[in-house]
C-alpha positions as CSV (number, residue, x, y, z in Angstrom):
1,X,7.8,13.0,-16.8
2,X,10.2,10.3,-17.4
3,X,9.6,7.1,-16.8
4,X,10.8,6.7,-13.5
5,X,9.8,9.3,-10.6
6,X,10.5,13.1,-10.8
7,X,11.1,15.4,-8.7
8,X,7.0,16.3,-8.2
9,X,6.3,12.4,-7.6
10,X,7.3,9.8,-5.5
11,X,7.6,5.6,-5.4
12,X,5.6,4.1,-2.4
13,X,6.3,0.7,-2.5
14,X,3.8,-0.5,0.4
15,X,0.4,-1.2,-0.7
16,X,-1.1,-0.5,2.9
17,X,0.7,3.4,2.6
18,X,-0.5,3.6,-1.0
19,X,-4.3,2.8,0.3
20,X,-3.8,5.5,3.1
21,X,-2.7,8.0,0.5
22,X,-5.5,7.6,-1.6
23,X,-8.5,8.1,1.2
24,X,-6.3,11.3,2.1
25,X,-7.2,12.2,-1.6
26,X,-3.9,11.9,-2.7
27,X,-3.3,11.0,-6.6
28,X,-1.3,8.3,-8.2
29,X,0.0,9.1,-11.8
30,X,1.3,5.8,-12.6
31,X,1.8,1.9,-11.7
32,X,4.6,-0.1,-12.3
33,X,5.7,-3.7,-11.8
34,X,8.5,-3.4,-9.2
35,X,12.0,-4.5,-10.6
36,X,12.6,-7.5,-8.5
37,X,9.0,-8.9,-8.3
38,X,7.0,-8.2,-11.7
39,X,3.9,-9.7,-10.3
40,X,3.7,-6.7,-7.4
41,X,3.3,-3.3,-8.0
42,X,4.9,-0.1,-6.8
43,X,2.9,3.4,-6.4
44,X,3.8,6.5,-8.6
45,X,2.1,9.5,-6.5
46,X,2.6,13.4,-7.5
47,X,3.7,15.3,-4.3
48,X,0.9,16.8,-3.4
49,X,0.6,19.9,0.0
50,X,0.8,17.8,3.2
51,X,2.0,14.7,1.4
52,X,5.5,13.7,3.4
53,X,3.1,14.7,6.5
54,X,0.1,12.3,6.0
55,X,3.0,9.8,5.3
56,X,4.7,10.4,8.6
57,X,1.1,10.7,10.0
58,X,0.7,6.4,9.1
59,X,3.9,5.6,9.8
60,X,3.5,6.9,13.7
61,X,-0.5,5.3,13.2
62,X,1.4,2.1,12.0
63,X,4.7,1.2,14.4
64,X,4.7,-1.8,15.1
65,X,5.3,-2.5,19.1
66,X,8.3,-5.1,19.8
């Protein structure tokens, strides 16, 4: 794999997601300083079954009401 994300991995930017991801048992194959704030991090995870759905599955867990 290159150095950004391939086509097997993806960039989650939100620490909260990247949390949820990772009690799901989902892996992350790399960290890396996010372009416009070094001192944060953004998520490298490998695309794993059921990944895009336990995504969707915090995103309807986590709307915000307004």
């Amino acid at each position: 794999m290159s150095d950004s994300a391939g086509k097997n991995s993806k960039i989650i930017f939100s620490p909260q997601l990247a949390n949820y991801l990772l009690a799901k048992g989902y892996t992350i194959i790399k960290l890396k300083p996010k372009h416009d704030n070094p001192t944060e991090s953004v998520f490298v995870f490998a695309i794993d079954d059921g990944f895009y759905e336990a995504i969707d599955e915090w995103r309807f867990n986590n709307v915000s009401e307004s």
